[in-house]
C-alpha positions in Angstrom: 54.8 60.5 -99.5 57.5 59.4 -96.9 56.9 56.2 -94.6 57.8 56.4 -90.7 58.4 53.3 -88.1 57.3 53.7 -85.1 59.4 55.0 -81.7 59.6 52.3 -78.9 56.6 51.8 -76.9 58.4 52.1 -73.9 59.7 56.0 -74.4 55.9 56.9 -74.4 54.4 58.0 -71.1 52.0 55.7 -68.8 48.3 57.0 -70.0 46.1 58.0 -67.0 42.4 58.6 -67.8 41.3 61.7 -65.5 43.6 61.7 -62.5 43.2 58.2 -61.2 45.3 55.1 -62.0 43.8 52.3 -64.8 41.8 49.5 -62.4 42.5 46.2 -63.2 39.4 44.4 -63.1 39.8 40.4 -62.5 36.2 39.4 -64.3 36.3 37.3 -67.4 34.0 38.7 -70.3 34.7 40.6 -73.4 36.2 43.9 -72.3 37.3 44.8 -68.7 36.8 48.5 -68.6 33.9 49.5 -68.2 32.0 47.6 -64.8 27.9 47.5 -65.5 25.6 46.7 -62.9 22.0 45.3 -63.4 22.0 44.4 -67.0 19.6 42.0 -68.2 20.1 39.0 -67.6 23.3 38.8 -68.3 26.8 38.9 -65.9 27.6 37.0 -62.6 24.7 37.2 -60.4 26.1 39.6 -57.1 22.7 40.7 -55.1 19.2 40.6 -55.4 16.5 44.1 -56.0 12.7 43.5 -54.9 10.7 43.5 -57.7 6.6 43.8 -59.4 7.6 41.6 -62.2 8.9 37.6 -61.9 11.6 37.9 -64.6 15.2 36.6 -63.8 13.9 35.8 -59.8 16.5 35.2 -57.3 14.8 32.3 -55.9 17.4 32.5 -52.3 16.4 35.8 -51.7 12.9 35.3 -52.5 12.6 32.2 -50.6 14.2 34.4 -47.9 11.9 36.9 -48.0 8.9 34.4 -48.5 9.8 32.3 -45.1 8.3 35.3 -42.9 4.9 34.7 -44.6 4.8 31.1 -42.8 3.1 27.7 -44.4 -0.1 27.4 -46.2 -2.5 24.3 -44.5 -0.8 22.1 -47.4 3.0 22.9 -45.8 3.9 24.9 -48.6 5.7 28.7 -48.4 3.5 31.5 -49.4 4.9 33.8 -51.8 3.2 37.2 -52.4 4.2 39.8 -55.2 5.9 41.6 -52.4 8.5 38.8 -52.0 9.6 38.5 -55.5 13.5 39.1 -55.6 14.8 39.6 -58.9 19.0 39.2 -59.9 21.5 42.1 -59.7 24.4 41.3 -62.3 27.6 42.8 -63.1 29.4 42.5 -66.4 31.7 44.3 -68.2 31.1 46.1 -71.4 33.5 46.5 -74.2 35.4 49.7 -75.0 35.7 50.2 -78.7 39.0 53.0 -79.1 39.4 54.7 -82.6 42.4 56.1 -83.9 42.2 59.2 -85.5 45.7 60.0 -87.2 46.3 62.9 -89.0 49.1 61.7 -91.6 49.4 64.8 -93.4 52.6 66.0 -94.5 53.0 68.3 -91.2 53.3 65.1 -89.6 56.3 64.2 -91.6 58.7 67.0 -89.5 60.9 66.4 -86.9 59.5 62.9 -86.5 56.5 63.7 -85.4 55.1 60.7 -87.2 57.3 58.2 -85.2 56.4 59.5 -81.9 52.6 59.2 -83.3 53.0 55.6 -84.1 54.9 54.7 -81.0 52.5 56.2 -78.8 49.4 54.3 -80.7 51.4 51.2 -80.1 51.7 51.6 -76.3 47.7 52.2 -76.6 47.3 49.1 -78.5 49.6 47.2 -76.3 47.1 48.4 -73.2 43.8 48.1 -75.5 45.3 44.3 -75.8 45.5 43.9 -72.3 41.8 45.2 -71.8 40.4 43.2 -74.3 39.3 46.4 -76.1 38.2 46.4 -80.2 40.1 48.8 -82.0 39.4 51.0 -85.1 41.7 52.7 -87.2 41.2 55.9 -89.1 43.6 58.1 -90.9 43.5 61.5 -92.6 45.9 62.9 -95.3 45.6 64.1 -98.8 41.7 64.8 -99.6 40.2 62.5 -97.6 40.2 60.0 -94.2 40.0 56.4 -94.4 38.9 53.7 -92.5 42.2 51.4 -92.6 40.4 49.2 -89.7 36.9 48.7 -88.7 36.8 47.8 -85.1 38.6 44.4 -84.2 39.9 43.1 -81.4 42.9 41.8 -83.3 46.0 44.4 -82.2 48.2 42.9 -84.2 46.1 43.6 -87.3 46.3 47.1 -85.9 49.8 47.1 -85.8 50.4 46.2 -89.4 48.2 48.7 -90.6 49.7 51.1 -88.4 53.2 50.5 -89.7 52.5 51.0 -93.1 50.9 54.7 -92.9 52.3 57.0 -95.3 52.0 60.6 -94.5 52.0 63.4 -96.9 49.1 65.9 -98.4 46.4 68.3 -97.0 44.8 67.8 -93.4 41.1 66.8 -94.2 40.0 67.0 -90.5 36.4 68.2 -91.5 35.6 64.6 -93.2 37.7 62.7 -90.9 35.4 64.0 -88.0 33.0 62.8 -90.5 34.3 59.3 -90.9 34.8 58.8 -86.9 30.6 60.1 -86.6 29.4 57.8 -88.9 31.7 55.3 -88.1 30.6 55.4 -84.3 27.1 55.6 -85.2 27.4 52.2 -87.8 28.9 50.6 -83.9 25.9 51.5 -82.2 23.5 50.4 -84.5 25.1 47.1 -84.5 25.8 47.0 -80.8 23.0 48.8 -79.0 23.5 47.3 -75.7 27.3 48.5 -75.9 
């Protein structure tokens, strides 16, 4: 069982998801990835939606759409069903990445192990910058591992990450396993993830 550190960051290349450059979204929230438009009642309010049901009303644009409907005898609007306006909000929604490192022995030659680590580092130094969560799983011997459930602290990341011994058989089979249920456990928490 050998122990590898990690190549620098830096030598790694940029990572580009499809064939567009990252967007760097400027809204405060929990992750900054992933934009989501019309949640409930929650996120910045941007626009308003007519709507049959008076739950989270945007009382400008129903008032708006109200004023065409003139004054009662009393001098009050009149609203109608067909007026209600409710809120259009956008949030973000957080972005949970799992590391799946194989730490078999293979991954011991010709420092494959280092270029592994560095490369998860410059993904953890982006995942920091995204406010992502993070999970870390690795496989060697006869099994996989959970060496982080998903937290939003890289540098506990890190650590673990620089401490993987390699060496042993490649149990992909039950670290696809692992990753499943481990995804699964997220969503159950987390439905509105």
């Amino acid at each position: 069982m050998k122990t590898f550190t990690a190549s620098k960051p830096g030598q790694i290349k940029q990572l580009r998801l499809g064939n567009q450059p990252l967007k760097k979204v400027q809204q405060p929230g929990t992750g900054r990835r992933n934009p989501i438009q019309d949640t409930q009642q929650k996120g910045h309010y941007v626009r308003s939606r007519q709507t049959d049901k008076p739950v989270d009303l945007a009382l400008d644009a129903t008032l708006r759409s109200a004023a065409t409907n003139g004054l009662s005898e009393t001098g009050q609007l009149i609203i109608h069903p067909e007026n209600w306006q409710r809120k259009v909000r956008n949030t973000t929604s957080d972005t949970l990445i799992m590391f799946v490192v194989d730490a078999s022995g293979s991954m011991s030659a010709r420092k494959r192990m280092e270029a592994v680590k560095g490369a998860v580092l410059a993904l953890l130094t982006d995942a920091y910058q995204q406010r992502d969560r993070v999970s870390f799983i690795a496989y060697r011997g006869v099994k996989a591992e959970v060496l982080l459930e998903p937290t939003k602290s890289v540098e506990l990341a890190e650590k673990q990450l620089q401490r993987l011994p390699t060496g042993g058989r490649t149990p992909l089979a039950h670290a696809l396993s692992l990753t499943y249920d481990s995804i699964c456990r997220q969503r159950r928490h987390e439905p509105d993830q």
